[in-house]
C-alpha positions as CSV (number, residue, x, y, z in Angstrom):
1,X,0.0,0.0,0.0
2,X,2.8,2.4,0.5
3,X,4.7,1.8,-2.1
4,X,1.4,2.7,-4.4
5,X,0.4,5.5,-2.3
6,X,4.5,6.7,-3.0
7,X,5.1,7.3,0.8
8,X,7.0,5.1,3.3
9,X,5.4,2.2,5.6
10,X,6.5,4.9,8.6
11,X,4.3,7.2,6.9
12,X,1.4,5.1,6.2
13,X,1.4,3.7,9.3
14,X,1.4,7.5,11.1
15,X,-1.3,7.9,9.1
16,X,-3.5,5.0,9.5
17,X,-3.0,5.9,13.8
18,X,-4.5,9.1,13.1
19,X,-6.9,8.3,11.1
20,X,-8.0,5.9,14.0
21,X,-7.5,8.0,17.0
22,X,-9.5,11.0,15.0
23,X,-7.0,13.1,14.8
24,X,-6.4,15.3,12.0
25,X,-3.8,15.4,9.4
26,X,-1.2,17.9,9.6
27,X,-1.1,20.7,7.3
28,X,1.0,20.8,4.1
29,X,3.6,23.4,3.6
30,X,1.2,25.4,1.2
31,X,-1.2,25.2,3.9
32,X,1.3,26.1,6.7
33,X,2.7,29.2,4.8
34,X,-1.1,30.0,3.9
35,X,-1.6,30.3,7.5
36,X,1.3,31.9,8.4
37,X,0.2,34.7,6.0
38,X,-2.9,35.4,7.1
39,X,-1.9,35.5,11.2
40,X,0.7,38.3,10.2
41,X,-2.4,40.1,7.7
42,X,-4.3,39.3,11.2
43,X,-1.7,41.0,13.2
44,X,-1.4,43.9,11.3
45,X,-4.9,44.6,11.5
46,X,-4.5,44.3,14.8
47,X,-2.3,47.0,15.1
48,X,-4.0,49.0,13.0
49,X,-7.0,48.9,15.9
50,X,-4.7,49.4,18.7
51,X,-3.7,52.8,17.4
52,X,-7.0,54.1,15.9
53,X,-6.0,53.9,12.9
54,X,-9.6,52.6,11.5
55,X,-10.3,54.0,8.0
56,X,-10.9,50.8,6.2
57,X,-10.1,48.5,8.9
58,X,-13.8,46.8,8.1
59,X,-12.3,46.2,4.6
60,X,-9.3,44.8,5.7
61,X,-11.2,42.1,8.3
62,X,-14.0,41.1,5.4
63,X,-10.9,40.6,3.3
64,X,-8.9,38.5,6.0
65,X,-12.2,36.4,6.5
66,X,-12.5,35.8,3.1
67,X,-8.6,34.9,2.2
68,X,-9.3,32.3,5.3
């Protein structure tokens, strides 16, 4: 099975216990950069409301809510 899936036994076998236990599969590394991106958009909004700074701040949020 590993060797058609191209992965190793250690892999499948990591995967099989989590698929078991319930517990979700780790992101990729698109997904882990895509997240990455959007907690510093996050944070800079954030900012952005800690200094009054608000003129299109609801733009920015329905933007981040959107790109998640």
């Amino acid at each position: 099975m590993a060797l058609d899936k191209g992965i190793t036994v250690s892999e499948l076998l990591r995967r099989a216990l989590r698929a078991y236990s319930g517990m979700p599969e780790p992101l990729s590394e698109e997904g882990r950069v895509c997240v990455a991106g959007l907690r510093r958009h996050i944070n800079q909004i954030e900012a952005r409301i800690g200094t009054g700074a608000d003129a299109g701040l609801a733009a920015d949020i329905a933007q981040a809510r959107n790109d998640a």
